[in-house]
C-alpha positions in Angstrom: -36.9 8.2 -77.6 -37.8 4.5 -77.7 -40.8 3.0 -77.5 -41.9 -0.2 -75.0 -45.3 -1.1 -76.7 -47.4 2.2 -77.3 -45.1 3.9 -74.5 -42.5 5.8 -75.4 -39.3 6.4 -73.0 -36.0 8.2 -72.7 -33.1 5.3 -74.3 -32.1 5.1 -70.6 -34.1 4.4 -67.8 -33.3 5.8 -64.0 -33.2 2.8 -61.5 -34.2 4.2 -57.8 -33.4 1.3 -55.5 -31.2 3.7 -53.9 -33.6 6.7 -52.9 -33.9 6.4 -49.3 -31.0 3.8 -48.7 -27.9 5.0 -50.2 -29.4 8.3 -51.2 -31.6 10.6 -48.6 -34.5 12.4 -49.6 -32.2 15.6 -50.7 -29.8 14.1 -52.7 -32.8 11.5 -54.3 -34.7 15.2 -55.5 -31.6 16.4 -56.8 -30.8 13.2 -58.9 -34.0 12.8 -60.0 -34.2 16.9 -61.4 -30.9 16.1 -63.2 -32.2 13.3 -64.7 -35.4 14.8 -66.5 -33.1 17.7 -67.2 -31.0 15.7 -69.3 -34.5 14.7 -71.1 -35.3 11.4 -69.1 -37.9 10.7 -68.7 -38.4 7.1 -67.7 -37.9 5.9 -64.1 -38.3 2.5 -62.5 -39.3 2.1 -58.6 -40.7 -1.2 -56.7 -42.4 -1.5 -53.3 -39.6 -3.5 -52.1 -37.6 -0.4 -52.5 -35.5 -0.8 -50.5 -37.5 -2.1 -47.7 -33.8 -3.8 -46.5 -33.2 -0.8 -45.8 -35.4 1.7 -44.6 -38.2 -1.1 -43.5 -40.6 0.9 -45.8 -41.7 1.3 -49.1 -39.6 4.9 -49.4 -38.5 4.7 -53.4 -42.3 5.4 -53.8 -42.9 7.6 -51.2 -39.8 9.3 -52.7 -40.4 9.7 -55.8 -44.0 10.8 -55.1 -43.5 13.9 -53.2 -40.6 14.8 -55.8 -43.4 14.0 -58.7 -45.8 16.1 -56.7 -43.4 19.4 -55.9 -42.4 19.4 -59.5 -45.9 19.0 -60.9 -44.2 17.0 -64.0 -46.1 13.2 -63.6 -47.6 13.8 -67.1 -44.3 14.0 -68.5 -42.7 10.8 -66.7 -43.2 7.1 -67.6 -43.0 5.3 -64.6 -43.0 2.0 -63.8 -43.1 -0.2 -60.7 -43.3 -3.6 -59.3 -45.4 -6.0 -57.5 -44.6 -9.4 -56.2 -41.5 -9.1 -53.9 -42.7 -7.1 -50.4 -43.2 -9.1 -47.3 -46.2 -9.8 -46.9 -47.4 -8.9 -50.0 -45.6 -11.9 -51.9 -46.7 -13.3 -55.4 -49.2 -12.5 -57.6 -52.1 -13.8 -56.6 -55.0 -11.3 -57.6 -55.6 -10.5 -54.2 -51.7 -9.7 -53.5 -51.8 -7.4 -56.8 -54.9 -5.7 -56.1 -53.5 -4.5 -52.1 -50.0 -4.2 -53.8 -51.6 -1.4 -56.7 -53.4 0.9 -54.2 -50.6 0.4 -52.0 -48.4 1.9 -54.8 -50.9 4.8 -56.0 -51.2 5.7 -52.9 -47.4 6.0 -52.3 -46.6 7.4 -55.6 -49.6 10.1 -55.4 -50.6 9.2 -58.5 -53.6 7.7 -60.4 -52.2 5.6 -62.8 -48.7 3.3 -63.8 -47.5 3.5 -66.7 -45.5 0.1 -66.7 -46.7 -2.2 -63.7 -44.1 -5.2 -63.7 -44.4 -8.3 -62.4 -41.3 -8.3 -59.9 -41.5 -12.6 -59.9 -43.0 -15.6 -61.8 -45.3 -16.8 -58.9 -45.3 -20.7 -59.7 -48.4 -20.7 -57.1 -50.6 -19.2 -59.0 -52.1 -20.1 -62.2 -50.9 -17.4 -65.0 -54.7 -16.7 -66.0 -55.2 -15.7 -62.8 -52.9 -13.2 -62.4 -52.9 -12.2 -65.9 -57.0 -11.6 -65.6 -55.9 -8.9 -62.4 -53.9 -7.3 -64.9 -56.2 -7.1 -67.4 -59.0 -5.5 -65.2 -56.5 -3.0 -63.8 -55.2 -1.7 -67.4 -59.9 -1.2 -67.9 -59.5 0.0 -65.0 -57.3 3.1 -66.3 -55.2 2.3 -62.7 -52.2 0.3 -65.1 -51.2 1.5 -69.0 -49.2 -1.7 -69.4 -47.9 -4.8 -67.8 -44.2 -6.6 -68.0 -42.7 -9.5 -66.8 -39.4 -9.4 -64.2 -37.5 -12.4 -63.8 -39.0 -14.8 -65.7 -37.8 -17.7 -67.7 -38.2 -18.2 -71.9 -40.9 -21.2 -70.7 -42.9 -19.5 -68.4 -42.6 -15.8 -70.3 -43.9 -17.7 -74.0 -46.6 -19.7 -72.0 -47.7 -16.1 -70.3 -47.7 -14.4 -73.9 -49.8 -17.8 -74.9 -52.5 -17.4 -72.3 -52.7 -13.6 -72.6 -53.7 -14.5 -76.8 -55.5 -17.1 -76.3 -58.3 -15.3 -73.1 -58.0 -11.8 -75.1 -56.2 -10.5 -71.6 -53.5 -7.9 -71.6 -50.3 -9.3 -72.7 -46.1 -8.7 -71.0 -45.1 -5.9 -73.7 -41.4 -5.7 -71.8 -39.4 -8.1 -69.7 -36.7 -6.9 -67.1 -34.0 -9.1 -66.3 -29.6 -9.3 -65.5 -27.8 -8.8 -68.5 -24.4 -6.6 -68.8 -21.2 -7.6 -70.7 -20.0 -9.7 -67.8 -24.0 -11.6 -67.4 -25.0 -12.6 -70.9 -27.0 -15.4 -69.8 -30.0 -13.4 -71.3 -28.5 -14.0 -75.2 -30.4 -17.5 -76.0 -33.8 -18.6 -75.3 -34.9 -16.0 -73.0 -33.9 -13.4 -75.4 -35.8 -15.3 -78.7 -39.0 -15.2 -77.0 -38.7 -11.4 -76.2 -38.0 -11.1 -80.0 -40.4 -13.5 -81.9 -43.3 -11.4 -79.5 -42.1 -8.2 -80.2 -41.3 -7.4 -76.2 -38.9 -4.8 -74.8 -36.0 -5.9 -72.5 -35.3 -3.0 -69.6 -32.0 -4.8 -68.1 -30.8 -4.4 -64.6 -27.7 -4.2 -63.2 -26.2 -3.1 -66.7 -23.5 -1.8 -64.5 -22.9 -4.8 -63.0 -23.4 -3.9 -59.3 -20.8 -1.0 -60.3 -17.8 -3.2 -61.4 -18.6 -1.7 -64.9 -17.5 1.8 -64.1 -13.8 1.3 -64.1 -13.0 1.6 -60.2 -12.5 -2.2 -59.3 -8.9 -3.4 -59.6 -7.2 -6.0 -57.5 -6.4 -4.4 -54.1 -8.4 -1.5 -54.6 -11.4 -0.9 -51.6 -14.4 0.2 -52.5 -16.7 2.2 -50.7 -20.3 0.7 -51.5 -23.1 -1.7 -50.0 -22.6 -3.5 -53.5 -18.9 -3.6 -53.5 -18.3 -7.9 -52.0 -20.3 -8.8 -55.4 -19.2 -6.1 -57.9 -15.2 -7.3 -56.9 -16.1 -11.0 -57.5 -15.5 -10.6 -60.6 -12.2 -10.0 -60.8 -11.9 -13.0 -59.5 -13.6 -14.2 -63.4 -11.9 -15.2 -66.5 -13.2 -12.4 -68.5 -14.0 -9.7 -66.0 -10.4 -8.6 -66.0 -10.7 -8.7 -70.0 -14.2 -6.6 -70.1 -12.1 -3.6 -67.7 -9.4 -3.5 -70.2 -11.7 -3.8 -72.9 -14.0 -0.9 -71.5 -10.8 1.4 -70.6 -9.7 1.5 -73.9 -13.0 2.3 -75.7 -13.5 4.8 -73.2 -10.2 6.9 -73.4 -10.8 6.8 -76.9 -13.9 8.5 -76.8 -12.9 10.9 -73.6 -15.6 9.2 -71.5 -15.8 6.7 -68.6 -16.2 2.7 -68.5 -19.4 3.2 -67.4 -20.8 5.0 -70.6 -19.1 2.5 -73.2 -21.1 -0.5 -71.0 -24.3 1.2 -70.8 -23.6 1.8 -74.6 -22.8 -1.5 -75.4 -26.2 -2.5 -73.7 -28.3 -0.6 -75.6 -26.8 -1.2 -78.9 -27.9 -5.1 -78.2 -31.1 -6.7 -79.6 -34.3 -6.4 -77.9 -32.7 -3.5 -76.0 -35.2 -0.7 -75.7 -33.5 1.1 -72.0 -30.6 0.1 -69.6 -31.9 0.6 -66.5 -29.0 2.4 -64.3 -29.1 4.0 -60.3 -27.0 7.0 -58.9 -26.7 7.7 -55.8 -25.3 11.6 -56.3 -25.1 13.1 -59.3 -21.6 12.3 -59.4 -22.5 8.6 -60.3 -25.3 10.0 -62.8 -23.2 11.8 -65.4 -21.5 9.2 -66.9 -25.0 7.2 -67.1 -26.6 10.1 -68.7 -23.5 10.5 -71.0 -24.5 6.5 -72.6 -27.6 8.5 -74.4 -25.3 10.3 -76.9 -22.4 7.6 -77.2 -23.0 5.5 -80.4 -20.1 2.4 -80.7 -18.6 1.5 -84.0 -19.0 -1.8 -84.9 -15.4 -2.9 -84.6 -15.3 -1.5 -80.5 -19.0 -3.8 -79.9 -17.2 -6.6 -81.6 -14.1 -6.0 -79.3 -16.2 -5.7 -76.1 -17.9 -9.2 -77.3 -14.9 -11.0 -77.4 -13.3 -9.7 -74.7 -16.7 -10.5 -72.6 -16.9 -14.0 -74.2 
């Protein structure tokens, strides 16, 4: 286990952008019970999920009947988002206090464990939204708050405000970073460690072009497969797939463990965040928990992603 301020969570974290949209009801349930089999216990949901879609909020609804048939929701730590559903845009208090009952509701729940904001609302003054927060963690409705797609500016000058008013305070941030989007390694990544934050990353897959079966010529079959393939197209995504392949054969696992391992060996790093759509996709994921790299494979896999 890892801990994400006084929370602690499973070293991976389930990503369920997919339930309802590449992944029915059925096949969601079964993903999901092979998932807290393997000892997860943290999954990660939005009200946007995946609205694209389905034109509803079905991740929640999703994962709140399956929470409800298993009776397990004491057991899970599970975190969604605000900020990104039409309609329900921002984080004007408001927006947040619609977007939380919306979400409970949903969910079938009485509480979040991680509420996240899903964007930096440049609208609305910080205290605002931070004060909504704040009541809805006294409130016993939110354990704890992080920030989702924020820059290092706007993330410090949150963490400044939160001090200064005595409000709740972002404990994690959630943002892109694998080995072939390392953007997050400078200033971004210095704040989250001179506070003390977690990082959750997304796409630590890399929209799938991390697991090994993009090569030039090769189709794809998956909604994600036009942006995964560009980077083939990269300097150094060639070199990551080469990279990866060889650390993997030589610990009898796939491309995709070795780069969920490489994540979570990295600073600030408390759980990749990772979706499946069968549990075909899932095992290699769920394999990243037990795969330690030596240091001589992460420096290979940083120079080959430099």
């Amino acid at each position: 286990m890892t801990m994400i301020g006084d929370l602690s969570v499973s070293p991976l974290c389930l990503g369920t952008n997919v339930f309802g949209w590449t992944a029915d009801r059925e096949t969601s349930f079964a993903v999901l019970d092979a998932f807290v089999g393997a000892g997860g216990t943290f999954i990660d949901t939005a009200d946007v999920y995946p609205v694209w879609a389905t034109g509803e909020s079905t991740s929640e609804k999703i994962i709140g009947e399956w929470m409800e048939s298993r009776g397990n929701r004491d057991s899970l730590v599970l975190a969604t988002k605000v900020g990104m559903l039409e309609g329900l845009q921002g984080l004007a208090p408001s927006v947040i206090r619609t977007a939380v009952e919306n979400s409970l509701r949903r969910l079938r729940t009485d509480r979040i464990d991680l509420y996240w904001a899903h964007v930096d609302d440049h609208d609305i003054p910080l205290v605002e939204s931070l004060a909504t927060f704040d009541e809805l963690v006294r409130e016993g409705k939110v354990r704890q708050i992080g920030a989702s797609n924020y820059g290092p500016e706007r993330l410090a000058e949150a963490l400044r405000i939160s001090a200064a008013e005595g409000l709740v305070s972002y404990t994690a941030l959630q943002q892109e970073y694998n080995l072939v989007e390392r953007g997050y390694e400078g200033a971004l990544r210095d704040v989250v460690s001179a506070h003390g934050l977690a990082s959750t990353p997304y796409f630590g897959l890399a929209r799938g072009f991390l697991t090994g079966k993009y090569a030039p010529g090769v189709a794809v079959d998956s909604p994600r497969a036009g942006k995964a393939a560009a980077y083939l197209d990269t300097p150094h995504g060639p070199r990551v797939l080469e990279a990866l392949a060889k650390v993997a054969a030589s610990h009898g696992t796939e491309p995709a463990t070795v780069a969920l391992a490489w994540l979570a060996a990295q600073p600030t790093v408390a759980a990749p965040i990772a979706s499946a759509r069968n549990l075909e996709q899932l095992g290699p994921i769920l394999a990243a928990a037990d795969l330690t790299l030596g240091a001589d494979e992460l420096a290979l896999l940083d120079e080959a992603s430099a």
